[in-house]
Structure formats: C-alpha cells, structure tokens
N, CA and C of each residue as an Amber inpcrd file, in Angstrom:
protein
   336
  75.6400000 -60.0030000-146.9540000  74.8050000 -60.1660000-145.7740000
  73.3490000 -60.0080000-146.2000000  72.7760000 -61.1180000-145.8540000
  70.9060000 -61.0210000-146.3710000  70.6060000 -60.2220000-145.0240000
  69.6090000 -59.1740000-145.7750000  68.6920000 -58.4590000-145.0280000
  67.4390000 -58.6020000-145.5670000  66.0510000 -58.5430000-144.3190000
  65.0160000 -58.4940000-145.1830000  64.0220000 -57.2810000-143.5270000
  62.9460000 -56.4780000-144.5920000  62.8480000 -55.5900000-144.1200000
  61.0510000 -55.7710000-144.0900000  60.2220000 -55.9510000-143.2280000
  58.8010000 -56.4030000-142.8790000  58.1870000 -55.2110000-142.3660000
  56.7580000 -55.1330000-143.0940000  56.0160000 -54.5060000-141.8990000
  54.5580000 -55.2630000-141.9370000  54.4180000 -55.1420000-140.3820000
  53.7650000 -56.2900000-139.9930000  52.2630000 -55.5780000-138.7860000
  51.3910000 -56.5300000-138.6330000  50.4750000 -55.5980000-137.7960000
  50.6000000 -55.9280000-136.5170000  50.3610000 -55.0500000-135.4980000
  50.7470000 -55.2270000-133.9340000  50.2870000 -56.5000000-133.3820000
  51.0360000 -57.0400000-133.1280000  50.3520000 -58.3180000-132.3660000
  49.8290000 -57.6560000-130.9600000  49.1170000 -59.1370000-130.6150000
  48.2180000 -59.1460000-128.9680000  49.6000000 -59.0500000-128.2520000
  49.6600000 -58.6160000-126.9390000  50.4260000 -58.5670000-126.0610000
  50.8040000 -60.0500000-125.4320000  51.8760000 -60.5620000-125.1460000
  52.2870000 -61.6070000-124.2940000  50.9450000 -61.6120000-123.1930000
  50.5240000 -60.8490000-123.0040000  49.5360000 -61.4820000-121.1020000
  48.5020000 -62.1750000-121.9780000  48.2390000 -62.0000000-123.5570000
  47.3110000 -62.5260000-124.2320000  47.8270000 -64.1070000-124.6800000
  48.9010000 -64.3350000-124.6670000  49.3120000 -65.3580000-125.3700000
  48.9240000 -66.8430000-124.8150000  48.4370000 -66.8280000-123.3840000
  48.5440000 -68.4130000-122.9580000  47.0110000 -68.4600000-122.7760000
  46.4370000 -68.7720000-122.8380000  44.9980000 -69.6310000-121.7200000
  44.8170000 -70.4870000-121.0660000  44.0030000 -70.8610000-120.4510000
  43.8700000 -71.8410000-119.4340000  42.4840000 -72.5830000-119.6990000
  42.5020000 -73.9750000-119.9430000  41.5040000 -74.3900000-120.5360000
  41.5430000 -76.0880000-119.8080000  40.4630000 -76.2090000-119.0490000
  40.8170000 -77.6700000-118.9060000  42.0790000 -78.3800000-118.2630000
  42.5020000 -77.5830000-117.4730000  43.3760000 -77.6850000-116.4940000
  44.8550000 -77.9710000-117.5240000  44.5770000 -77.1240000-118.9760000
  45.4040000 -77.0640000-119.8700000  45.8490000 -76.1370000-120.2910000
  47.6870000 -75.8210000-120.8390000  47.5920000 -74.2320000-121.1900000
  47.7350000 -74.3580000-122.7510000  47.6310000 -73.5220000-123.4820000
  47.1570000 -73.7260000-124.9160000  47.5090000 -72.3920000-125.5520000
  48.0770000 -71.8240000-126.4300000  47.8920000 -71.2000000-127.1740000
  46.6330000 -69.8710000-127.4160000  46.6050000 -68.7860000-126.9780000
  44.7890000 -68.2550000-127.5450000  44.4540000 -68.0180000-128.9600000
  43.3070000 -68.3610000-128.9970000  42.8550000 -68.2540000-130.1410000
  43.0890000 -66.9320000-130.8830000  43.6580000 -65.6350000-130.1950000
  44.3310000 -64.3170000-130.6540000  45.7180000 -64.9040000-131.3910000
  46.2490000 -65.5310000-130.1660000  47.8660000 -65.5960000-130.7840000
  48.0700000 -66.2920000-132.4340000  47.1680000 -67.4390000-131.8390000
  47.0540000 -68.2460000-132.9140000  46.6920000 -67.8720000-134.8030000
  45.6840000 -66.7900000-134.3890000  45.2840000 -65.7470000-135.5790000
  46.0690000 -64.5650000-135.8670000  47.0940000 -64.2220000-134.7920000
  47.9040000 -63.4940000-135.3570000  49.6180000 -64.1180000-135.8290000
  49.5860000 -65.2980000-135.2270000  50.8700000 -65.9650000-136.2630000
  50.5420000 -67.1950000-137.7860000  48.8090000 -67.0440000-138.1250000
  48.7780000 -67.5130000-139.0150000  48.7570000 -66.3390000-140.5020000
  48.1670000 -64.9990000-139.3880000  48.2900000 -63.8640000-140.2290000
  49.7350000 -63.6230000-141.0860000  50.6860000 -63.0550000-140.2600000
  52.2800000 -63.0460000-140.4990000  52.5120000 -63.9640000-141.2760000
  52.2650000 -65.8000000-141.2180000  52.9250000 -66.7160000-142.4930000
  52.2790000 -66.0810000-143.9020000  50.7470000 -65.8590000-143.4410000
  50.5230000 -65.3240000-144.8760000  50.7500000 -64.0200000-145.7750000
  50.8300000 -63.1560000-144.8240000  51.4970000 -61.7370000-145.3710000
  53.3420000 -62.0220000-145.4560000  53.7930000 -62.9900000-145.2060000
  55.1940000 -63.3090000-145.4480000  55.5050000 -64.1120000-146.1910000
  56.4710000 -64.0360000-147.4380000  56.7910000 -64.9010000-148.2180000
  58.2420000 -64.4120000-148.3660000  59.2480000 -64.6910000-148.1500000
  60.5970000 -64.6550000-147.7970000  61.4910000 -65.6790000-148.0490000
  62.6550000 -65.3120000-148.4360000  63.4610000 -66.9520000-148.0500000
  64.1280000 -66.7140000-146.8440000  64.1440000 -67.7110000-145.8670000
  64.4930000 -67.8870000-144.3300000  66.0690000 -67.2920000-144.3350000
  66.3660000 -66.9010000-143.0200000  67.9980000 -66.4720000-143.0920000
  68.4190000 -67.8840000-142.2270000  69.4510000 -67.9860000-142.6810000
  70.0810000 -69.6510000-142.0300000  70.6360000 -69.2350000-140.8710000
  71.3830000 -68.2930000-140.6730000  72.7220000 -68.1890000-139.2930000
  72.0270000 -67.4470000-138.4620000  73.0990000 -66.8570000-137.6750000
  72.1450000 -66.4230000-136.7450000  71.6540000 -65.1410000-137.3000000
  70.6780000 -64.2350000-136.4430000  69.8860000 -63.4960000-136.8330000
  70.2030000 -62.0210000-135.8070000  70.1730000 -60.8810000-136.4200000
  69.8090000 -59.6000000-135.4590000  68.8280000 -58.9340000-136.3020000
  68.0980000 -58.2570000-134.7030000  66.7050000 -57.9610000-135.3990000
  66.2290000 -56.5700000-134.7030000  66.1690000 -55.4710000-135.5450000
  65.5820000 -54.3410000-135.5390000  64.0960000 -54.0300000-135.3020000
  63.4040000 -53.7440000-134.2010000  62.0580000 -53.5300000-134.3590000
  61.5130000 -52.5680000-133.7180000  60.3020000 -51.9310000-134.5400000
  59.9580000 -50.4900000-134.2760000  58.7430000 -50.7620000-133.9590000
  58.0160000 -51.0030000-132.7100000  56.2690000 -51.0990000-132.5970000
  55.4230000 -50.0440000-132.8270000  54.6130000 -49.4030000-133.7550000
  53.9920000 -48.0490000-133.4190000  52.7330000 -48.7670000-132.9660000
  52.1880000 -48.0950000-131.6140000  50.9930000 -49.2450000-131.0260000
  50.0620000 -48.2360000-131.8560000  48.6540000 -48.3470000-131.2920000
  47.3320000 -47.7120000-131.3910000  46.9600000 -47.1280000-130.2800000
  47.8180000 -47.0290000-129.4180000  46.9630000 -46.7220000-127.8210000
  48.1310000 -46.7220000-127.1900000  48.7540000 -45.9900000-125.9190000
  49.2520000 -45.2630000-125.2470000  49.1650000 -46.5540000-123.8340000
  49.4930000 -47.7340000-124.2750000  49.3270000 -49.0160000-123.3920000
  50.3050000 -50.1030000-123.7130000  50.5630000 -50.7790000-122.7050000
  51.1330000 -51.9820000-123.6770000  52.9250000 -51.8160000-123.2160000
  52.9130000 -52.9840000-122.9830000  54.2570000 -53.1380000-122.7720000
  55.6190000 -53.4890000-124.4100000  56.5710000 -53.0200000-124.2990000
  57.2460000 -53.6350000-125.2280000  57.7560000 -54.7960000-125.7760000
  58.0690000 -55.1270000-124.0710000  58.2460000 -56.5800000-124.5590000
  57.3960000 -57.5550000-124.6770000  56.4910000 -57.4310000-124.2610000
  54.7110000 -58.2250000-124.3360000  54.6110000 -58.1880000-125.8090000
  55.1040000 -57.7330000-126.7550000  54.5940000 -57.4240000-127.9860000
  55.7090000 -58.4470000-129.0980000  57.1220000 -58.1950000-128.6330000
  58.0500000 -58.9090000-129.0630000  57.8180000 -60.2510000-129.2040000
  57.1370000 -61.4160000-128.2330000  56.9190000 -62.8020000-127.5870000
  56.6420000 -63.5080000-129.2820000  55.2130000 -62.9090000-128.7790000
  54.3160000 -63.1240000-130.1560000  54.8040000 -62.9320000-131.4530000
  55.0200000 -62.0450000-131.7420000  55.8770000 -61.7880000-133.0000000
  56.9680000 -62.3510000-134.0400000  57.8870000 -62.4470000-132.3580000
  59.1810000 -63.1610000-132.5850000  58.6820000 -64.8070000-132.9210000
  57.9700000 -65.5280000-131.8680000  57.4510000 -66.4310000-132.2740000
  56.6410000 -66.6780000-133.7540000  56.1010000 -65.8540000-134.1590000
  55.2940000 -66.2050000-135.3520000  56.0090000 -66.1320000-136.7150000
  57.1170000 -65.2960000-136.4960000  58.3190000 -65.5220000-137.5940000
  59.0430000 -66.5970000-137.8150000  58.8610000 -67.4500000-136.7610000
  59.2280000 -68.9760000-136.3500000  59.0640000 -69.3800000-138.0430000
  59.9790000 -69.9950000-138.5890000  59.4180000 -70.9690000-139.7100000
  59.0740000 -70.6410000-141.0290000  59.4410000 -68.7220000-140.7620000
  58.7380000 -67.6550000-142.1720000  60.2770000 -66.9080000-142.2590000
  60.4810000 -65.7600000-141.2580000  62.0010000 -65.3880000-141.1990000
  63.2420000 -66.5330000-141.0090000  62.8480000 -67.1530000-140.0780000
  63.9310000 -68.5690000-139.7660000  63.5980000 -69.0450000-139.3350000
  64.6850000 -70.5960000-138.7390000  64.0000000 -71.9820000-138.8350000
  63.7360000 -71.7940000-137.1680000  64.3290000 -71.3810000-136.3330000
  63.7770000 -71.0270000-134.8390000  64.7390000 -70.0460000-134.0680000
  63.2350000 -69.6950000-133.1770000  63.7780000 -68.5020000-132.7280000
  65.0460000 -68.4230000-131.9780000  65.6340000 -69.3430000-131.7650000
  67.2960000 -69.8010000-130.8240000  68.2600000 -68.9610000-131.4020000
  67.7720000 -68.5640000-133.0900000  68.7950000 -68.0970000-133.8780000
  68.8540000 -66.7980000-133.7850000  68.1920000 -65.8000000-132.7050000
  68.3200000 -64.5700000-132.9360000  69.1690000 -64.2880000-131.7830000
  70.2190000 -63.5430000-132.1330000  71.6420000 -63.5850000-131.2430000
  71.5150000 -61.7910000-130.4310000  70.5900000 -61.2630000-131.4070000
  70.8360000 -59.1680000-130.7930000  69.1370000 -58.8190000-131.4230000
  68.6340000 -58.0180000-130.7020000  67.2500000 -57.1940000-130.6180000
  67.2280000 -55.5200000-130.3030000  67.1760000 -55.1080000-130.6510000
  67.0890000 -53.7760000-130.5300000  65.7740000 -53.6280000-130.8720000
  64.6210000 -52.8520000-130.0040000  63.5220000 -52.2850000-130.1550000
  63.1740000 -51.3020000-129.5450000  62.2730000 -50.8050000-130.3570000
  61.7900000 -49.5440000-129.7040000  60.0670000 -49.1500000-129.9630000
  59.4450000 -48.2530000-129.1240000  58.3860000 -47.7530000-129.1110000
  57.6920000 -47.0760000-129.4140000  56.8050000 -46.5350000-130.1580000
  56.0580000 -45.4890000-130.7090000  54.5330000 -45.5530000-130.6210000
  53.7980000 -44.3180000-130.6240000  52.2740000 -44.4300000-130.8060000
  51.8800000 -44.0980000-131.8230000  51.1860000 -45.0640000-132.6790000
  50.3710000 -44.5380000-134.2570000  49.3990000 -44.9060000-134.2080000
  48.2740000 -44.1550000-133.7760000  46.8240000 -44.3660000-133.2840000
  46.3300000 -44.3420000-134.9430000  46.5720000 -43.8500000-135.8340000
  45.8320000 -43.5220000-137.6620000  46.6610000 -45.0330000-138.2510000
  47.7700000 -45.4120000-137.6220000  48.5720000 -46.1520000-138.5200000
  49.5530000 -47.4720000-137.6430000  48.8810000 -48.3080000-136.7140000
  49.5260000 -49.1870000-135.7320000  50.1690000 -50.3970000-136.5650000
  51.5970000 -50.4830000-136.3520000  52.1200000 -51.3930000-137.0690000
  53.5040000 -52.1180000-136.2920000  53.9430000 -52.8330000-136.9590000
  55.3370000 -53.4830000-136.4140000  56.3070000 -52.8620000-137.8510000
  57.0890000 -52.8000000-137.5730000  58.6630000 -52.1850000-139.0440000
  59.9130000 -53.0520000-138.2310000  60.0820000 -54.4400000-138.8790000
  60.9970000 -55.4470000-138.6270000  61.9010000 -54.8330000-139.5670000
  63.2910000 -55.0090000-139.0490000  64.8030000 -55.1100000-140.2460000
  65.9480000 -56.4040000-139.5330000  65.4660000 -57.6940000-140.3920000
  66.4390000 -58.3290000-139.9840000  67.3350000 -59.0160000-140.3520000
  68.7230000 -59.0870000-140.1150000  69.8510000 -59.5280000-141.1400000
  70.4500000 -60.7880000-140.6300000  70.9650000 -61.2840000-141.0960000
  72.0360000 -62.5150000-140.6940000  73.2440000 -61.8510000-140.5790000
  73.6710000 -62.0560000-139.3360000  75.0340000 -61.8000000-138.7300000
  76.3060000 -63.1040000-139.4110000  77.2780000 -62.3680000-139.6600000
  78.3450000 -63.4010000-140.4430000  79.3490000 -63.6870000-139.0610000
C-alpha cells in the first residue's frame, strides 16, 4: 500500500476561494498562489486508486473553519497527489492552533 506523508502551509479558507469579477466567477488570486505553491513544494509519484486522507490543520489564529481549509487544499493536490479529486473515498481531519508554527500534516494512502 503506497503512502505518502506532506507537510504543507495553511491554505486561504474556502470563503476566499471564488471572486466575482465582471459578472464572472474566477478563481482568487490567493487560491491560485496557494495551489501553485503546493505543485512546487510537491514532487511525488501520484497514487492511482482511490485515496484516504489524514489531515491535521494547525492554523495561526483561533479562526477559521475546518472545512473552509480542506476545499483548497484538496483541490491543489489535484494533479500532484492524484489525477482528481473524485478519487478520495475517506477524510479524517482535525484541528489545532500553532500560532509559532501554522501548517497542514497530510498522510495519504491508496486504499486496495
């Protein structure tokens, strides 16, 4: 069973993720800089099957929703962990505050 084990920096929250531009919705220029960040701090080989995924948020601040944080994330692994996100079958996450040390601690395996 491939496992691979990431740590990654907090993404923007989901309420950050869309804009409104021109009677258009688009991507923000946050999201966008934080899933070009992740391809480059990631070099991995992709898991093919499906996927379960362990994640530990330690924020910076005593705010912030959990799953607002997942969106982004999960998305930006798009194409670095695996080929799309359809493939993640189980999530388990959880919450923490690390105001000296704000991070994401991914563990994710391919389910057989």
């Amino acid at each position: 069973m491939k496992e691979v084990t990431l740590t990654l920096p907090v993404p923007p929250s989901a309420n950050k993720y869309w804009i409104y531009a021109r009677n258009r919705v688009m991507t923000s220029p946050e999201a966008r800089a934080y899933k070009d960040a992740v391809r480059l701090l990631t070099r991995i080989d992709m898991i093919s099957g499906p996927v379960a995924v362990n994640v530990s948020v330690y924020r910076p601040a005593k705010r912030g929703d959990l799953d607002n944080y997942l969106k982004i994330m999960l998305d930006a692994l798009q194409g670095v962990l695996y080929e799309d996100d359809r493939q993640i079958t189980e999530i388990h996450a959880f919450r923490y505050d690390d105001k000296d040390n704000p991070r994401v601690e991914l563990v994710a395996y391919e389910e057989k």
